[in-house]
N, C-alpha and C positions, 0 to 999 in steps of 0.2 A: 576391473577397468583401470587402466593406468592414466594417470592427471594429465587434464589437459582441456580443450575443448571441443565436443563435437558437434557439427551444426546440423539443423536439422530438414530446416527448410525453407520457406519465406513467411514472412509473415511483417505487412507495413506497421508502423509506428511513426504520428505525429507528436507533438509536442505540445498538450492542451490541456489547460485546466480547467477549474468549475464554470470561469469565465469564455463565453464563446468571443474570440477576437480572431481575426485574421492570421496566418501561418507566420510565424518569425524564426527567425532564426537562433542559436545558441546564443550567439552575439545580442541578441536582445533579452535576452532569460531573466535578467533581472525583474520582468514583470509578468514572468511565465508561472504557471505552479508547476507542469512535470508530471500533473497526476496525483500530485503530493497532496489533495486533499480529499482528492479519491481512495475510497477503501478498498481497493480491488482486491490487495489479499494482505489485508491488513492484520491475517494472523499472525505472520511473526513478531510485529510489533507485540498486537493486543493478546495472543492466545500461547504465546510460545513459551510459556511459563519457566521458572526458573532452570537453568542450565550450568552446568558446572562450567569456570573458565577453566581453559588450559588446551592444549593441543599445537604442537608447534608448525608453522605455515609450511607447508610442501611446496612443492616446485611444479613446473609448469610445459607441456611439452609441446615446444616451439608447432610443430604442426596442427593444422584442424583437419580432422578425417569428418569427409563425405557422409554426412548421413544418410543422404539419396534420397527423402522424402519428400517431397515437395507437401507444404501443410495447407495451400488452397483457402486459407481463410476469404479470399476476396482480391479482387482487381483495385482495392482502394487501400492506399494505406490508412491504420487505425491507431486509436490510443484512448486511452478511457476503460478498458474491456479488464473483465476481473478471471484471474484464475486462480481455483483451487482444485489442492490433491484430493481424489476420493476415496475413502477407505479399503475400495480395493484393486489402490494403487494408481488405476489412471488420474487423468488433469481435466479437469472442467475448464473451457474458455468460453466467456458467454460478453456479446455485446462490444461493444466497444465503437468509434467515432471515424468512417472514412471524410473526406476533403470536403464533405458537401454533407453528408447525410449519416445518423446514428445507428446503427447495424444492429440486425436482430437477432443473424447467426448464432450458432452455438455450436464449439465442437471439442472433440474426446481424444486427447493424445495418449495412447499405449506407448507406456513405456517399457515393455518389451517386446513389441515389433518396432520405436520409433517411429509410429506411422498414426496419422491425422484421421480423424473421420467423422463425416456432419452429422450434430446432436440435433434436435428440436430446434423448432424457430420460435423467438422472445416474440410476443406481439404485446405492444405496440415494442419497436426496435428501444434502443436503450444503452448509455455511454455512464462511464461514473453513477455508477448503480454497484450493489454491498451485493455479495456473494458469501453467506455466511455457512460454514458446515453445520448441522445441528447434531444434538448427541443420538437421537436415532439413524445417521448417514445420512440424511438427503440434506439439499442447499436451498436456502432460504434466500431468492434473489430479488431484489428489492426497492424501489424508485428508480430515478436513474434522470437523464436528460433525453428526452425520446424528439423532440427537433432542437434543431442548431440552427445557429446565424440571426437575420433578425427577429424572428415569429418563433422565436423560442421556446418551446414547452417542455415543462419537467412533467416524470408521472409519480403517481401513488400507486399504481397497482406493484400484483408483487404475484411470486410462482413457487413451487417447492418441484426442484429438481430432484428426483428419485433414480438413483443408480442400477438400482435392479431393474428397472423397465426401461429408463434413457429415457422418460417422460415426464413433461412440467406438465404441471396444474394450477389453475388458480390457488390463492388462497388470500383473502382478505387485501385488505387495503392500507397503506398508511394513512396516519389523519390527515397528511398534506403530504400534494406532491415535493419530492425532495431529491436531491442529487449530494454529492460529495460526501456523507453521512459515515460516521463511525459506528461499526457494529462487533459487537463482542457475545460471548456467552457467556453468563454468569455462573460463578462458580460457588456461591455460598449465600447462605440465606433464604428469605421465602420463595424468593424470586430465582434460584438455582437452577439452570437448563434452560430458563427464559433468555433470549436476546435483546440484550441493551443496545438503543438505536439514539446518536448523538451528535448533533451537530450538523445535520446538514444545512441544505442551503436553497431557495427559491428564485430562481432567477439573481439578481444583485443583492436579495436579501436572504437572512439567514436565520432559520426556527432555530427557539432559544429550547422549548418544549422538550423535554425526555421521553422515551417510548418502547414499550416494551412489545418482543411477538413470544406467545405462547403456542410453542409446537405440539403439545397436548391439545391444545382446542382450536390451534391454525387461525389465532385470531391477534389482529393490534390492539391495543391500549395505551393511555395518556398515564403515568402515575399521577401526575398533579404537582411535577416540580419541574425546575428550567435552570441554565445553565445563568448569571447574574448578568450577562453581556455577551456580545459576539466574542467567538471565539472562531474567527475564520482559519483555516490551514492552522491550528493547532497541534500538539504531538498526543495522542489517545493510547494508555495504557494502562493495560489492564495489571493490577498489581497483584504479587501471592497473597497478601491478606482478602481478596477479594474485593478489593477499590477499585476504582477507576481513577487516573490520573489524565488532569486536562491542563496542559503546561503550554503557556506563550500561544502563539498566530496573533492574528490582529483585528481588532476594532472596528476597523472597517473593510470588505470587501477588498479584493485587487491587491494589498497587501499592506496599506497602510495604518495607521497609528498600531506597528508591531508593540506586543505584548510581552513585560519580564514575569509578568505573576502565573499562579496555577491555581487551579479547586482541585476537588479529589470528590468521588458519587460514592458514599454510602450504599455497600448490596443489599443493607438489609433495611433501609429507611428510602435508598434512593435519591435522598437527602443531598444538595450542593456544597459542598464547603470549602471557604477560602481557604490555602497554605498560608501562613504569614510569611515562609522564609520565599525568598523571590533568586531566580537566576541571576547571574552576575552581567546580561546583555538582554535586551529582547529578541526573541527567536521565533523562527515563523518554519514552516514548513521542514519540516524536521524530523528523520526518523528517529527512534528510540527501543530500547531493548531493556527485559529484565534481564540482569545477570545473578549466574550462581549463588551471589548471596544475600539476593532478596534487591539489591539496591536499583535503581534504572539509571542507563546510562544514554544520554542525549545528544548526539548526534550534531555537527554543525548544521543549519537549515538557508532557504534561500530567502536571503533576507534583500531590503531595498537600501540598507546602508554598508554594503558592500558583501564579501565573502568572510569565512571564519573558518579558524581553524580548529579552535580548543571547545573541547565537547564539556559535560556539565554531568554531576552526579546527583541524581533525587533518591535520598534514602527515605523510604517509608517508616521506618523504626521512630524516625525522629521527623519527620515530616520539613525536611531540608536541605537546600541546594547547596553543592561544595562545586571548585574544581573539577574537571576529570581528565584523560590524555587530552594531547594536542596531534591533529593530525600532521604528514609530512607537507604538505601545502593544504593551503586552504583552496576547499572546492564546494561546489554544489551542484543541485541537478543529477546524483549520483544516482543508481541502484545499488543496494542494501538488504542483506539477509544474516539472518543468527544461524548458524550449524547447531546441531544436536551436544557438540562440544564446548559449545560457551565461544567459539569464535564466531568473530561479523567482520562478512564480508563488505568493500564497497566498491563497485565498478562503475568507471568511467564518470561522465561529467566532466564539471567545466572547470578548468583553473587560468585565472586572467581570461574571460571570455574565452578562452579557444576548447574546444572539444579536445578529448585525452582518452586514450587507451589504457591507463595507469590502474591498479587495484593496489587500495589498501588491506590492512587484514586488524582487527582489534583482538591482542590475544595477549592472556598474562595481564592484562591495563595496563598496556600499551598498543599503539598503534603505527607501523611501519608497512612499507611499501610490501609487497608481498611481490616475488620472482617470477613475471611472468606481468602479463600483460592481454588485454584482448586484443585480437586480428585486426579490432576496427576501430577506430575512436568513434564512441558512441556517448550520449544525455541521454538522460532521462529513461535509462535499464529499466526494466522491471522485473528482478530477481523473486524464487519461489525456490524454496526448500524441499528437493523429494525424497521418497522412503528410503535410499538408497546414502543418501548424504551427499548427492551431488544437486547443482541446482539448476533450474531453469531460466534461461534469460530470455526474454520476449523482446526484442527488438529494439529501438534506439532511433536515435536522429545524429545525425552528420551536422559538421560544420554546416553547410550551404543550407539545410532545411532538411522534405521529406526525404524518407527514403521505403524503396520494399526493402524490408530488414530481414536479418533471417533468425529463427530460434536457433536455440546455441544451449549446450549442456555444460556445463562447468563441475569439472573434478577437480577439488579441491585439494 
């Protein structure tokens, strides 16, 4: 397949975070999250484990060819809704948030026909809800916000999606309903194959509580430890020593009194521990990436004292923030994905308020525009990594507000 974009179909995208507030626009983003503290497929932050850097940025072919499928998600546009790739090969999209109401749909993109088709329906519906792979294939999906506006309700229940049948089943409960929630797989310790569940959020408030699901027994559990304070829209990463990394968000809901400190969860105590060494800014909603050599690389995020450019290095070896590149403008609100190569992509977002069709590329450590551009200025991407090395973008929002967006494939 030669580089470029192909689209695929429609599929709406608003622009909403943990908090339900009214539609705004880009222009107002400064108090938007983007989804950013939504886990929707927070695996290449948390799961995408070490990556060689290097690969040099390819070009970009001006045309977008027709993919001709129309993907039917819904007559409303959405956002909130989590995808992931399944081991063999298709895309899970499950849930997500039209203009009025939390969607329960679920559906399965083949990526080799390019064409959509309706999975199981979630009940109760559900937005900003964890879609976690487990190591036997199937998906662990899990809380969520199932009403919006002002009669609010988050859930606890939760389903395990199985690939071989295309059928959810119950399975146990979290201990509280919870939404925007960080979830990983553990990779080392007692606790290895279990999923670590962190940081979500209740309505305006937010469990400090840790909490493990065990796929072996399809059950929750409390370990009996918590994170020392909120840590709203924080960056959640999972480290190759088997840590977890919880760096910056803020104190209080909405985006306030942002955060420069981090802790790190012990895999095999579970254990909370403060880093001493602290970022050089407070950062809040921010993606983040392991690179090739162990270290994590920090992402500008959307913070409420302006935009940023220069990104930040957490070495684990030494438990310490340094410098890292600086981007070519400061922007946020972007889509964000690691390749298989050690390069991160970031599409679109805002710079000076206005929405941008611009991509970056982070490769070598450094970070420059990359040739080529999307068809549409779009916020608030939500980029995904498929088998193939190209990626999938799910929709976006335009300058003016909502839009029906369409999926879009991106050859790198």
């Amino acid at each position: 397949m030669s580089r470029g974009l192909l689209v695929l179909g429609f599929l709406g995208l608003s622009l909403a975070g943990c908090e339900d507030a009214p539609a705004r626009t880009p222009a107002d983003a400064g108090a938007v999250e983007a989804d950013a503290g939504a886990p929707a497929d927070a695996g290449p932050a948390a799961d995408a484990g070490p990556a060689p850097d290097g690969g040099a940025a390819g070009g970009m072919d001006a045309a977008v060819r027709d993919g001709g499928q129309p993907m039917g998600v819904g007559p409303e546009p959405i956002s909130g809704q989590t995808v992931t790739v399944l081991p063999d090969g298709r895309v899970l999209i499950t849930g997500g948030q039209g203009t009025t109401t939390s969607q329960g749909e679920t559906w399965l993109l083949d990526l080799n026909t390019l064409t959509f088709s309706p999975g199981p329906a979630l009940s109760p519906p559900r937005r900003n809800h964890s879609a976690t792979l487990l190591p036997n294939g199937k998906v662990l999906i899990a809380g969520g916000v199932e009403v919006v506006g002002p009669n609010r309700t988050d859930t606890e229940t939760a389903f395990l999606f199985d690939p071989a049948s295309d059928t959810l089943t119950p399975t146990g409960s979290l201990a509280e309903a919870q939404c925007c929630h960080f979830t990983t797989v553990l990779s080392t310790g007692p606790h290895a194959g279990k999923v670590l569940i962190v940081g979500g959020g209740q309505g305006s408030s937010r469990i400090l509580e840790l909490e493990l699901y065990d796929p072996a027994a399809e059950a929750f559990s409390r370990p009996g430890t918590a994170l020392p304070g909120l840590r709203d829209s924080a960056a959640y990463v999972a480290l190759p020593d088997g840590r977890v990394l919880v760096a910056g968000g803020s104190a209080r809901a909405g985006g306030f009194d942002q955060q420069d400190t981090a802790v790190t969860i012990d895999p095999m105590t579970l254990a909370v521990e403060p880093v001493a060494s602290t970022m050089s800014k407070t950062r809040r909603a921010m993606p983040a990436f392991v690179r090739g050599d162990g270290t994590v690389l920090i992402f500008p995020g959307n913070n409420r004292d302006g935009d940023h450019a220069d990104c930040e290095i957490f070495d684990p070896a030494t438990d310490t923030f340094s410098p890292g590149p600086t981007l070519p403008a400061a922007r946020q609100l972007y889509g964000s994905v690691q390749l298989e190569d050690g390069r991160i992509f970031l599409f679109g977002g805002l710079i000076d308020n206005s929405v941008v069709d611009t991509i970056d590329v982070y490769s070598g450590g450094s970070v420059a525009a990359f040739p080529g551009q999307l068809e549409l200025a779009l916020a608030g991407v939500r980029a995904t990594r498929l088998p193939d090395g190209s990626v999938l973008l799910m929709s976006g929002q335009v300058q003016t507000g909502f839009i029906a967006g369409q999926a879009r494939i991106f050859y790198p």
